[in-house]
Each structure stands twice: as structure tokens, then as C-alpha cells.
PAVOMI-587218 format. One line per 5 residues: number of its first residue (from 0); their letters; for each residue x negated, y, z of C-alpha. Coordinates in pm, 1 decimal, decimal comma, always signed. Example, Ala and Ser with C-alpha at 12.3 -4.5 7.8 and 13.67 -1.06 7.14 Angstrom:
BEGIN
0> as> -1230,0 -450,0 +780,0 | -1367,0 -106,0 +714,0 .
% end
This chain:
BEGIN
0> xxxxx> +6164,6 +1603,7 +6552,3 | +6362,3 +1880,2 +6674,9 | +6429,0 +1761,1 +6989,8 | +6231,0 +1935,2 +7249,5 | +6351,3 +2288,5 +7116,7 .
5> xxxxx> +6713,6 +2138,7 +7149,5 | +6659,8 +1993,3 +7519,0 | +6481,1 +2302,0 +7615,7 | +6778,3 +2514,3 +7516,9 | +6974,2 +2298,6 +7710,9 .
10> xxxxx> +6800,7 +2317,9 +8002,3 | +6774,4 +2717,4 +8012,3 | +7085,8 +2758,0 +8013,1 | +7337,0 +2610,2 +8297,3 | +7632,9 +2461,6 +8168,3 .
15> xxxxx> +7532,1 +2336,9 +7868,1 | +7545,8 +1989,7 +7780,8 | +7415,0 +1979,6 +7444,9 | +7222,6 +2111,9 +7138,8 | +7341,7 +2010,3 +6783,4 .
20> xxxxx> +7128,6 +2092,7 +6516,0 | +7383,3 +2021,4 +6186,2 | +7258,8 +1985,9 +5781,7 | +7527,4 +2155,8 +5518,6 | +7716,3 +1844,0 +5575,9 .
25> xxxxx> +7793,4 +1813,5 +5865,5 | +7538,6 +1557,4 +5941,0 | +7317,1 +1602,5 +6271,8 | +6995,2 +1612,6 +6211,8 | +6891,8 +1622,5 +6605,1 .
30> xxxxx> +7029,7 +1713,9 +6876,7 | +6964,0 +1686,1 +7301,1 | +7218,1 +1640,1 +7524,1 | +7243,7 +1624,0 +7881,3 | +7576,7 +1424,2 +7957,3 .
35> xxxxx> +7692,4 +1340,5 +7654,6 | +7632,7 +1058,7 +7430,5 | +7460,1 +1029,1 +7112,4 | +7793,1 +903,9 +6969,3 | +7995,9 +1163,9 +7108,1 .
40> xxxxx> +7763,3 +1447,0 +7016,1 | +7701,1 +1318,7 +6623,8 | +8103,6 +1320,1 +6651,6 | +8110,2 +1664,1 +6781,9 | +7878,9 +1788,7 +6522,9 .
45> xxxxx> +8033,3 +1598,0 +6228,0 | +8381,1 +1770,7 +6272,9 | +8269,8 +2137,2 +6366,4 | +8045,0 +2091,6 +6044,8 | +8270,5 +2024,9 +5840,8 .
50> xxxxx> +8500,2 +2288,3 +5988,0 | +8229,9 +2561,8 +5943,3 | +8177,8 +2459,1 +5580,5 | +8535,4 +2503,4 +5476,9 | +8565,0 +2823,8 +5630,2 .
55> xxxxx> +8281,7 +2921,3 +5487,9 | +8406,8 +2834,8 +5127,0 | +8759,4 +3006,7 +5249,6 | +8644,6 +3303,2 +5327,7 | +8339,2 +3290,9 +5078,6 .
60> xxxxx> +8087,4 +3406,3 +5369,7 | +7908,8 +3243,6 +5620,6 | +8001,7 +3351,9 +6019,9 | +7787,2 +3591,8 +6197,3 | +7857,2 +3308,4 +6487,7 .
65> xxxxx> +8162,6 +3128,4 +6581,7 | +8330,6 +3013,8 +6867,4 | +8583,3 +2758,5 +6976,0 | +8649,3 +2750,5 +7319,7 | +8905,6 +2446,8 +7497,5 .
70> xxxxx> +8966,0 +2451,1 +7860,8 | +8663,0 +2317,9 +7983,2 | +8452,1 +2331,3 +7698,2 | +8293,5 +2590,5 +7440,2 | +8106,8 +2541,6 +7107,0 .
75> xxxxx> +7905,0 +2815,1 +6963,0 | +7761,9 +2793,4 +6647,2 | +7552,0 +2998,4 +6437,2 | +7444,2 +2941,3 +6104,6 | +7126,8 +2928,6 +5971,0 .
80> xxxxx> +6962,6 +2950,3 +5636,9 | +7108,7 +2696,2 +5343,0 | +7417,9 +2583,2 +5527,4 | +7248,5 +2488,9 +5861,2 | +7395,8 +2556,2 +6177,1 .
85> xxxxx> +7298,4 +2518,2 +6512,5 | +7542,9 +2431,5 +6763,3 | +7539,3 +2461,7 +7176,3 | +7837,4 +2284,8 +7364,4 | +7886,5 +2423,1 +7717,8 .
90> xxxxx> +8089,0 +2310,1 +8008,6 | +8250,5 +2596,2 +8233,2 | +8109,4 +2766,1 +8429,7 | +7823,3 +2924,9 +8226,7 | +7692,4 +3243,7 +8130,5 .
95> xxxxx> +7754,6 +3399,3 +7756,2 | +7504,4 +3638,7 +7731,8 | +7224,0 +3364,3 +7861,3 | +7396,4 +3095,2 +7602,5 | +7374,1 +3307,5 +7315,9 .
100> xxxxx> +7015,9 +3456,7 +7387,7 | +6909,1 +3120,3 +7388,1 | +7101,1 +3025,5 +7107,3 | +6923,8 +3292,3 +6910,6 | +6596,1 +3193,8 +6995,1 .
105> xxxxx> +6605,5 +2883,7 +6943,6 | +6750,0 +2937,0 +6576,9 | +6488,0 +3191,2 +6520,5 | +6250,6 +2842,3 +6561,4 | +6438,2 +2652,9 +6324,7 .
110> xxxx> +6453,4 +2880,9 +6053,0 | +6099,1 +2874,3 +6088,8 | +6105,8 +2486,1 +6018,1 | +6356,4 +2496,9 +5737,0 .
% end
């Protein structure tokens, strides 16, 4: 349903490999990925949810945006309205200020939806 905002934002902007779009579970409601598997990505999405719900509750606020960067790979998540989040995973190299425009526009297109 979702899916051609998601795979467009993941084709603007090099180095990302996916777009998760995430319910207040946790749960992925779509995503697009480009080198990583379905599995992998519900995975992904299942765990930061989760994550970004508790610290939520912890800190009794939602996050502006969030990031958790490994050594080759970056999450970025911002939430949207009702406990929604979208999330873009990125391999190194990319470019932050292109990842996060994009980010931001495509959440502007969810909200719209939700």
C-alpha cells in the first residue's frame, strides 16, 4: 500500500537499503528494501519498534528523531502521529542531510494517510 513512497525514498537517497514503515507495535506495516530481505527487514523493524516504544514510555515523550548508528549501518527513525514511526536503514557511505530530507518528506506523506 505504502510501498512506492517507501522504494522511492530508497532510491533518492544512495546508501540506503530500506524503508520501514512501523505501527505502535512494532509491527511493519510496509516497507521497500533494496538488499535486504523481507525477513530481515520485518526483524529490523520489530526490535527498533519496540525499542522506540519503551523509550518513549521512559522518558514519557516521543523523539524528535533517533538514531542508532553500527559500523556499517545506520537507522533513523522518526515518529509519526499515534505511535508510528518511519524508519530508513542506510549502509555507509551516504549522505545525512539527503537521508533525512527524504526522510521528512516522505513522513510528511504518511501522516497524510494515517
Amino acid at each position: 500500500m505504502f510501498s512506492t513512497l517507501l522504494g522511492g525514498t530508497v532510491s533518492r537517497v544512495p546508501g540506503a537499503i530500506a524503508a520501514i514503515f512501523l505501527d505502535h507495535e512494532g509491527e511493519t506495516i510496509d516497507y521497500a528494501a533494496d538488499g535486504v530481505t523481507r525477513h530481515d527487514a520485518r526483524i529490523f523493524g520489530a526490535y527498533l519498534g519496540i525499542f522506540l516504544a519503551r523509550a518513549a514510555r521512559a522518558v514519557d515523550s516521543s523523539p524528535a528523531r533517533m538514531k542508532i548508528a553500527w559500523k556499517h549501518l545506520t537507522a533513523i527513525a522518526i515518529p509519526l502521529r499515534d505511535g508510528y514511526y518511519l524508519v530508513l536503514l542506510l549502509r555507509k557511505p551516504y549522505v545525512e542531510a539527503l537521508a533525512l530530507r527524504e526522510l521528512e518528506k516522505a513522513s510528511h506523506e504518511l501522516a497524510k494517510e494515517l
